[in-house]
N, C-alpha and C positions, 0 to 999 in steps of 0.2 A: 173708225175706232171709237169705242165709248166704253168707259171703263172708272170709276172714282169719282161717276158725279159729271165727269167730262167729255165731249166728243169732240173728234178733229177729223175735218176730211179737206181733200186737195181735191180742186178743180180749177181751170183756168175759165176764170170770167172776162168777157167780150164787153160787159155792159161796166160804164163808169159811174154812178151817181157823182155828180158834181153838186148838186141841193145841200142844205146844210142839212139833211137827214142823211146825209150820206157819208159824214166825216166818219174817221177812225180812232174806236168800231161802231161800229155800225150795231145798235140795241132794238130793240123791242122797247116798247114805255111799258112794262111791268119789271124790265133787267132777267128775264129769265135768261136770255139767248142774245149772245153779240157774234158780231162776225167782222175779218177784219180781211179787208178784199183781196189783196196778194195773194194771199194763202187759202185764204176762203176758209178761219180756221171757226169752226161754231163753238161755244162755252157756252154748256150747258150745265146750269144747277150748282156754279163753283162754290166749295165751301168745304171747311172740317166736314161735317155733321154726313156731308155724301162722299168720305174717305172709307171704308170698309175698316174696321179697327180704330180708328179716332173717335168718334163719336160712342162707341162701348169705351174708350179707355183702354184696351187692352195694353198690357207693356210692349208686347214685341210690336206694336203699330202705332207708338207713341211719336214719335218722329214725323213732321212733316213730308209730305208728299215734295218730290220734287222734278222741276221741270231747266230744261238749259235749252237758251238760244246759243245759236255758234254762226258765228258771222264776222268777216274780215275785218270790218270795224264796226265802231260805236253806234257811226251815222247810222248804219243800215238797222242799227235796232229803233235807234229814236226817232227815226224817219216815218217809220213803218208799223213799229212793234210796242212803242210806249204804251197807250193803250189794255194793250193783250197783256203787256209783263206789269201793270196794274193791276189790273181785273185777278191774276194770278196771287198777286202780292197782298190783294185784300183776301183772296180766299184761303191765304197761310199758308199758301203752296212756299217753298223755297225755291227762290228764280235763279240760276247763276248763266252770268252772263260771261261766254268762252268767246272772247274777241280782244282787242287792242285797247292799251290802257288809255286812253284819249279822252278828253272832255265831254263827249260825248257820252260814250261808257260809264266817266265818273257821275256823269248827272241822272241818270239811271240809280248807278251803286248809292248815289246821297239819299235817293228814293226808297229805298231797302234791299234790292237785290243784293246779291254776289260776285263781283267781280274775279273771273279767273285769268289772268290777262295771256293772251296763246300770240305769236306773229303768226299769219298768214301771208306768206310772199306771195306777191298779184305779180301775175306775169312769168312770162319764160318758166326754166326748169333751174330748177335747186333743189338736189338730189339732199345733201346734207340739211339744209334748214327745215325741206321737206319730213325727212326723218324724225328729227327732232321736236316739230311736231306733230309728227303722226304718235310718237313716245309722249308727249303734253297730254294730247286726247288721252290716250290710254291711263295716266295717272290720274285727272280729272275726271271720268267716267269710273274708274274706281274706284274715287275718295266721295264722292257726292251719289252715284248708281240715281240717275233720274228715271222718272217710267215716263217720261216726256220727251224730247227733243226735237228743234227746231234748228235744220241749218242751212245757210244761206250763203249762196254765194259756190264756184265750183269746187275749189278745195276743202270749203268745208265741209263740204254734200261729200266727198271722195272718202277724205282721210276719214271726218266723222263717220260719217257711215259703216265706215269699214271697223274703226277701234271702238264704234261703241258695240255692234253685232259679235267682237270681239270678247270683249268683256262683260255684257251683258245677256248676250243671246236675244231667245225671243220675247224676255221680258222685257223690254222696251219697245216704244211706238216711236217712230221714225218720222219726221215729214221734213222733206228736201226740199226746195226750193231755190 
């Protein structure tokens, strides 16, 4: 996918860098291109100015670009994702973060992101709570429309997937993990 300045693609890497060139993300020494190993996501050229309609000004394209991680919890963003939801953050993307309200999450949200807080029940079957959130997604993919998303974890790859192809068709880019 590349699209606003951005690419994302999903492959599963076999090789670890453990070197301190290797930590997350993983850059180039000029900053063009990071890459963040989980996901193998590449950031390419982040920035207004490579938004189609921000860089003219136009009014209907005045709004920031926006992107959501969705993930069970917090951990799994700041473990993994800090990094990536920086790079995002400095490029004036709006980030919102669709996971569990925890210290984790908040240290993120202190950072500038968005916190939307959703429960994900880990484990067994729970038809109601399930519901309930599968209706969350749907309200927050409405109220924010990202052309990004990032989710993690089974139910959020399930439900997301499903309420955001819902609500926003094929104007959205997908990557599960």
């Amino acid at each position: 996918y590349y699209s606003a300045g951005l690419a994302m693609f999903q492959r599963r890497l076999s090789n670890v860098d453990l070197s301190p060139i290797g930590h997350q993300p993983m850059e180039l020494p000029y900053g063009r291109y990071a890459m963040v190993r989980q996901a193998a996501l590449a950031l390419l050229s982040l920035g207004r100015a490579h938004v189609p309609g921000l860089a003219r000004g136009d009014a209907a394209a005045m709004t920031s670009p926006c992107v959501a991680f969705v993930a069970n919890r917090g951990y799994a963003l700041t473990s993994s994702r800090s990094g990536l939801i920086r790079r995002f953050l400095d490029a004036g993307w709006d980030v919102i973060l669709v996971t569990a309200d925890d210290a984790e999450s908040r240290s993120l949200y202190a950072s500038g992101a968005r916190l939307e807080p959703v429960i994900f029940r880990r484990g067994g079957l729970a038809p109601v709570s399930d519901i309930q959130t599968f209706r969350r997604l749907l309200a927050i993919y409405r109220r924010w429309r990202p052309a990004l998303i990032q989710h993690f974890h089974a139910r959020p790859v399930i439900f997301g997937s499903v309420a955001a192809r819902r609500v926003l068709g094929d104007s959205v880019r997908i990557t599960n993990t």
